[in-house]
TIDOMAR-240491 format. One record per residue: x, z negated, y negated of N, C-alpha, C, CB in turn. Coordinates in nm, 3 decimals. Glycine has a CB too. Example, Ala and Ser with C-alpha at 12.3 -4.5 7.8 and 13.67 -1.06 7.14 Angstrom:
2
(rec (1.319, -0.780, 0.569), (1.230, -0.780, 0.450), (1.320, -0.780, 0.330), (1.131, -0.905, 0.447))
(rec (1.285, -0.708, 0.225), (1.367, -0.714, 0.106), (1.290, -0.787, -0.003), (1.408, -0.572, 0.060))
***
This chain:
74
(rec (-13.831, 1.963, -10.487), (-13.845, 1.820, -10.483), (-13.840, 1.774, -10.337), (-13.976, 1.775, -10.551))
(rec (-13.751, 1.642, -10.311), (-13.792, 1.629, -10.177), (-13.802, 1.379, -10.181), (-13.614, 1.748, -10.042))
(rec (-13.860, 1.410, -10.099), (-13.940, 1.272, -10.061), (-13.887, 1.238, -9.959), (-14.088, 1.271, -10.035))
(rec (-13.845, 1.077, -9.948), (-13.774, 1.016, -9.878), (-13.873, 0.913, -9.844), (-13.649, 0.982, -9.934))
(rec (-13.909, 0.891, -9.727), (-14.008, 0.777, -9.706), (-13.895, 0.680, -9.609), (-14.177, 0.835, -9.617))
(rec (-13.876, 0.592, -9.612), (-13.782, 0.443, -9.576), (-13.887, 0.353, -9.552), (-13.673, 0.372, -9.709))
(rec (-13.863, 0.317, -9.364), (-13.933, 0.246, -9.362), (-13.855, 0.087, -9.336), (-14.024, 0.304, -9.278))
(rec (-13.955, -0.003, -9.389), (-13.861, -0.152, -9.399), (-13.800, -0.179, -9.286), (-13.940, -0.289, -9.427))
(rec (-13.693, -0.256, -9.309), (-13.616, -0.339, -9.232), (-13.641, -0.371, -9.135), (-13.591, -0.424, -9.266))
(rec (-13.603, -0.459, -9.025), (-13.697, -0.538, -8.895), (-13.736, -0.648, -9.006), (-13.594, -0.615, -8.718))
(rec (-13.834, -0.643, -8.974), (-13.932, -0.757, -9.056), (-13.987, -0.872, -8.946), (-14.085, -0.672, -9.132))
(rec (-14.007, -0.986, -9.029), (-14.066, -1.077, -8.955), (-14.189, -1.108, -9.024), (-13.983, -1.189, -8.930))
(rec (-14.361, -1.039, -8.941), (-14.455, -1.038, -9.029), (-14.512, -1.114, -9.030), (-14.516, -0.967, -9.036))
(rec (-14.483, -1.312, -8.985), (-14.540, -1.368, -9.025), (-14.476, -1.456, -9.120), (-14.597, -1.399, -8.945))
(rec (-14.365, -1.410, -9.160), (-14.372, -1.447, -9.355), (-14.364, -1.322, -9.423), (-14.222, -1.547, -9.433))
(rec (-14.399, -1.232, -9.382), (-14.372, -1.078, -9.499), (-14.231, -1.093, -9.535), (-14.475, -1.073, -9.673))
(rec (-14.151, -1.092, -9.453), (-13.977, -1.102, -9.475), (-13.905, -1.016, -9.408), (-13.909, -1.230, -9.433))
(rec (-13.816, -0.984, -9.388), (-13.686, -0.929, -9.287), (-13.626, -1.054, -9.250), (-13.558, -0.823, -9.364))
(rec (-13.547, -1.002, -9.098), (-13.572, -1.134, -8.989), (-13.381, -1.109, -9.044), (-13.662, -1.108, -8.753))
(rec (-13.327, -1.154, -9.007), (-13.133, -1.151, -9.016), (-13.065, -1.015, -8.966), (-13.051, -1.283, -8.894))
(rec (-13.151, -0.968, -8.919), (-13.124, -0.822, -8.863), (-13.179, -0.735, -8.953), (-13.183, -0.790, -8.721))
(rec (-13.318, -0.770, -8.983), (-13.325, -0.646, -9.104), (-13.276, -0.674, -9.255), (-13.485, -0.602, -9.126))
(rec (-13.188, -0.783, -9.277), (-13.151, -0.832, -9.421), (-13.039, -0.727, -9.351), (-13.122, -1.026, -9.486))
(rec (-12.930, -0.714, -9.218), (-12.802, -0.610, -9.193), (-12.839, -0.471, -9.242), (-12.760, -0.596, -9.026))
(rec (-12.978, -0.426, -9.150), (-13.042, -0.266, -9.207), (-13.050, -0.264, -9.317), (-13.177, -0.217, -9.173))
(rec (-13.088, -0.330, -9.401), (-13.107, -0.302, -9.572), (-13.005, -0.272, -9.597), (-13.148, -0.406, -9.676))
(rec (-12.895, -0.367, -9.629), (-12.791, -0.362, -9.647), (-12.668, -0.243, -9.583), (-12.785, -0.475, -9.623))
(rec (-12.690, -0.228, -9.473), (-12.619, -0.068, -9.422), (-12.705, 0.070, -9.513), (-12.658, -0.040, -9.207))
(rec (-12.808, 0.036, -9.520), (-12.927, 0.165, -9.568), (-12.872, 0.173, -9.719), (-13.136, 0.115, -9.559))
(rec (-12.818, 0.082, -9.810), (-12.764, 0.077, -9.938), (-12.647, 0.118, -9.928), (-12.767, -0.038, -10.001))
(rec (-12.584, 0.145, -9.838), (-12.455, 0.214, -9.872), (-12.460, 0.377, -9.835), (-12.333, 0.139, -9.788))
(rec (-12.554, 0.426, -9.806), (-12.640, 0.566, -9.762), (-12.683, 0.585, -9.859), (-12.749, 0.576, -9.659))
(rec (-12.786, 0.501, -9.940), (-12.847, 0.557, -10.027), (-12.768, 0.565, -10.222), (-12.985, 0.475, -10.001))
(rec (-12.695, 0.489, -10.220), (-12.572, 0.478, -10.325), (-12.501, 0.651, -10.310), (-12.436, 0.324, -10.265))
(rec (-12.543, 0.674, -10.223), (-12.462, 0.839, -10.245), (-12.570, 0.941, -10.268), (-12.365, 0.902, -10.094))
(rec (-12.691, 0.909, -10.286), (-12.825, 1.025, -10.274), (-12.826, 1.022, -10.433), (-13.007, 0.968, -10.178))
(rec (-12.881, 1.143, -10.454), (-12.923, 1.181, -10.573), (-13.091, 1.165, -10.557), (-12.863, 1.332, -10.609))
(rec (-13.105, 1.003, -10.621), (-13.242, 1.017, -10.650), (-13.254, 0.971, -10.803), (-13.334, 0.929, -10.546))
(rec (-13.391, 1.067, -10.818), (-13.410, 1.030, -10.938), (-13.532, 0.939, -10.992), (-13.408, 1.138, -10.993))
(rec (-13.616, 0.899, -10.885), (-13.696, 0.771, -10.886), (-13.730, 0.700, -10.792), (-13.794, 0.782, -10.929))
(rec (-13.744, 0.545, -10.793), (-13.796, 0.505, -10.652), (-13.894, 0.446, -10.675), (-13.720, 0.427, -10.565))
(rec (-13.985, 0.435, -10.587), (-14.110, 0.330, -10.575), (-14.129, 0.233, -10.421), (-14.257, 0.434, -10.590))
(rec (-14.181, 0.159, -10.466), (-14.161, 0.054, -10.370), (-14.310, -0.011, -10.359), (-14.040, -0.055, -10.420))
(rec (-14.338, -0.065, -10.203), (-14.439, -0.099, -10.218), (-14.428, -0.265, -10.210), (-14.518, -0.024, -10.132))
(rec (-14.525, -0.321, -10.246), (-14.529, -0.472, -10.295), (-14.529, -0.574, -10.171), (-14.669, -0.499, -10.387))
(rec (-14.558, -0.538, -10.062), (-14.506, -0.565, -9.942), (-14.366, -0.692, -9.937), (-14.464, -0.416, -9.894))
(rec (-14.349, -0.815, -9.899), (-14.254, -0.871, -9.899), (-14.113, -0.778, -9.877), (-14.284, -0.965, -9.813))
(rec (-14.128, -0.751, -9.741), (-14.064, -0.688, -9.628), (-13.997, -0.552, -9.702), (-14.180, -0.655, -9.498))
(rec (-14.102, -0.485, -9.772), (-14.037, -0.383, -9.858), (-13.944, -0.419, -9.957), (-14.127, -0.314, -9.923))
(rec (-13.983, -0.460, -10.046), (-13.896, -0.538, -10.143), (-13.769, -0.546, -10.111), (-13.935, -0.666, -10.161))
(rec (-13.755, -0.619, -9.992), (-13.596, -0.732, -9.955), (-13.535, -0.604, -9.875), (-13.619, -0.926, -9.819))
(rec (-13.640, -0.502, -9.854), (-13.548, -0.360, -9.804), (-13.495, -0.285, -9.883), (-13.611, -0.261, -9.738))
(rec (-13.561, -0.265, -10.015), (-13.516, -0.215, -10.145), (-13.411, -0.267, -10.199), (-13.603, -0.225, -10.235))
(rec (-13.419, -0.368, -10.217), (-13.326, -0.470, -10.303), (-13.158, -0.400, -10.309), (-13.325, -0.647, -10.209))
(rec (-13.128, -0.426, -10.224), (-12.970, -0.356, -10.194), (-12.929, -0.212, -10.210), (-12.935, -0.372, -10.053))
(rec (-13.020, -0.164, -10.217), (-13.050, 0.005, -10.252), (-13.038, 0.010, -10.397), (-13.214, 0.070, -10.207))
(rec (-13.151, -0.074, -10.458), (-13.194, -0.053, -10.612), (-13.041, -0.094, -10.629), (-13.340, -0.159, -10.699))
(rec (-12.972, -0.235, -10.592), (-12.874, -0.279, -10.682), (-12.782, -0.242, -10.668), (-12.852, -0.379, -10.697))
(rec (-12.703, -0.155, -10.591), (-12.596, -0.074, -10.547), (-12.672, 0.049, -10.638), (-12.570, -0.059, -10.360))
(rec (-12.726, 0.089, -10.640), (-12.758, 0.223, -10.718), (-12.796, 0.195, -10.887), (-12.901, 0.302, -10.635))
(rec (-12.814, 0.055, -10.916), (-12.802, -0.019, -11.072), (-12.928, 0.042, -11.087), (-12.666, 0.022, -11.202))
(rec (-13.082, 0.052, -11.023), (-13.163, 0.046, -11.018), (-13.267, 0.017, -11.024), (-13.151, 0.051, -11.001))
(rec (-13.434, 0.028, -11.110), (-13.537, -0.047, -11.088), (-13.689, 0.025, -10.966), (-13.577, -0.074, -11.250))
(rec (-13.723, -0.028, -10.919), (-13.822, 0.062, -10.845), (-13.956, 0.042, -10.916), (-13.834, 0.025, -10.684))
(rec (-14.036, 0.150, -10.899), (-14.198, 0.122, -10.961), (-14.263, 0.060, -10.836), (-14.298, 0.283, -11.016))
(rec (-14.348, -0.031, -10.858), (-14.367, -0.098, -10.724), (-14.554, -0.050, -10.748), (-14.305, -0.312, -10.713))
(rec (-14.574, 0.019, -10.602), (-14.726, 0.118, -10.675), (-14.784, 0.025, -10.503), (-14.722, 0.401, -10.694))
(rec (-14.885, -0.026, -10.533), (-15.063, -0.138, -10.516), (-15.055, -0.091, -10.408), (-15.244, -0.115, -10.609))
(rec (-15.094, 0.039, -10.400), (-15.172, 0.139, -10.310), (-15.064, 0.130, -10.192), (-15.202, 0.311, -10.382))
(rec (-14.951, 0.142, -10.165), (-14.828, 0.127, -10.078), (-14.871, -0.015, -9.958), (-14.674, 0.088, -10.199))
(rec (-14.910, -0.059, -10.020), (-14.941, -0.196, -9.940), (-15.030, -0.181, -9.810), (-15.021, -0.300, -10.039))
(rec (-15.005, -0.264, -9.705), (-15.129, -0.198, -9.618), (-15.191, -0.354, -9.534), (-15.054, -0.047, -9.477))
(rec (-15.226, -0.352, -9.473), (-15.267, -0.529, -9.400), (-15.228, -0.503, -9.272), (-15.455, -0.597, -9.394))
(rec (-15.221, -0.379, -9.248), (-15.154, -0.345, -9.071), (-15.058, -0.460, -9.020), (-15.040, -0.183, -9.062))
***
């Protein structure tokens, strides 16, 4: 088994978003990950995560489990 930890986008953390630069990283990171053999993802509930996922899950016709605990206030 192996574990892929992805960390979000450039984010802008005072809306929990990706700034126009990290909406580009997501989006480059989905055409990387469209070729991996995974067989589950989870996501944490995090704005910033999410809008990093997004392009991953939907290029890969994807849903993520989105798990509480992932979240942090850092």
């Amino acid at each position: 088994m192996r574990i892929i930890f992805i960390r979000h986008g450039e984010p802008d953390y005072n809306t929990d978003s990706l700034t126009d630069n990290g909406k580009i990283e997501a989006e480059l990171l989905s055409k990387r990950v469209m070729n991996w053999n995974v067989s589950e993802f989870f996501v944490s509930p995090q704005g910033r995560a999410l809008e990093t996922a997004e392009p991953s899950l939907s290029a890969c016709g994807r849903v993520a489990t989105q798990c509480d605990f992932l979240h942090t206030n850092l």
